[in-house]
Structure formats: C-alpha cells, structure tokens
N, C-alpha and C positions, 0 to 999 in steps of 0.2 A: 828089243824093239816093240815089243808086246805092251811089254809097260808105255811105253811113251806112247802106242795108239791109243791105248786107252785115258791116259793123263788128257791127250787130246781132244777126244771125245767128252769128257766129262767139264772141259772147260768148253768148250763148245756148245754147251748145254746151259749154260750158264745166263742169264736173260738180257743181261747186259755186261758189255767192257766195265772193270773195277780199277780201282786206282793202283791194284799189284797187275791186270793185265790187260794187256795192250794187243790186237788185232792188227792186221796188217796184209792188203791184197800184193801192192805193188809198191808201195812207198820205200824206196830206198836211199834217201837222204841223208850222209853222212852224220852234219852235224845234228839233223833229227832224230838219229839212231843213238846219238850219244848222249842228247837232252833226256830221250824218252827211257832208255836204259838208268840213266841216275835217277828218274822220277822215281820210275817203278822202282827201283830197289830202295829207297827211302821209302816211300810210300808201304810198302812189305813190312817191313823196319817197324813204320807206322802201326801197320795193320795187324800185327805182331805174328806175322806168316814168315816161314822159311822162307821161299823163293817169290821172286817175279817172274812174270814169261811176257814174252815179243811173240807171238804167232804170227808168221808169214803165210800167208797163201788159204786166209781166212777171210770172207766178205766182213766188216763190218756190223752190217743192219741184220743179215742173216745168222751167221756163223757158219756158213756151208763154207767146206772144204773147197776152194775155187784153185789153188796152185797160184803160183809165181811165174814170171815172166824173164826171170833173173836169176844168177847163180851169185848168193853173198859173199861167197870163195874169191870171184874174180873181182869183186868191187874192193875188195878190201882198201883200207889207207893208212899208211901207217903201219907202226909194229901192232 
C-alpha cells in the first residue's frame, strides 16, 4: 500500500492531467469510464509508458486528494 501512496502522490504532483492520466472527483459514467480507459491505454501505448491511471477522488484544477462520493464496486455493469 506504500507503494501506491506514493505512486499517488508523485502523480499528483504532476502540473497537469496527461494523455496516460485521467483525474476524476465524482464522475462515474459507465460508458465514460470505458471511452476514457481505451484512451488512456492507447495513449500509453503512444507515449511509450507501461501503464495509464484513472484517479478517482482527485480534484481536477488542484490535484488535492478530495475522495469519492461512491463505491466503483457497487456500480459495476456487466462482467
């Protein structure tokens, strides 16, 4: 879990959203989550980076750690 605070943090620090990663306070829109997930991982691909990341529960403009309002768990759709 160490690791991923700090994965966290270090993207969080980052001056702006990049085309491998995507912020996210509250937006939980199925077909949005599935557009934005293919982006980013082409765009990775692009970028020639191992991974993308979706951060939930990140302000946008800031990058302060704000939390979710929502559990992804129970929204699920689909397999």
């Amino acid at each position: 879990m160490e690791n991923l605070d700090r994965l966290v943090r270090e993207l969080c620090k980052l001056p702006n959203e990049t085309p491998w990663l995507e912020f996210k306070h509250n937006n939980y829109d199925p077909t949005m989550i599935g557009q934005d997930i293919s982006a980013l991982a082409n765009s990775a691909a692009l970028h020639e980076k191992s991974c993308a990341y979706m951060l939930w529960g990140i302000n946008d403009s800031t990058h302060e750690i704000v939390g979710t309002e929502f559990n992804l768990q129970n929204l699920k759709k689909g397999n």
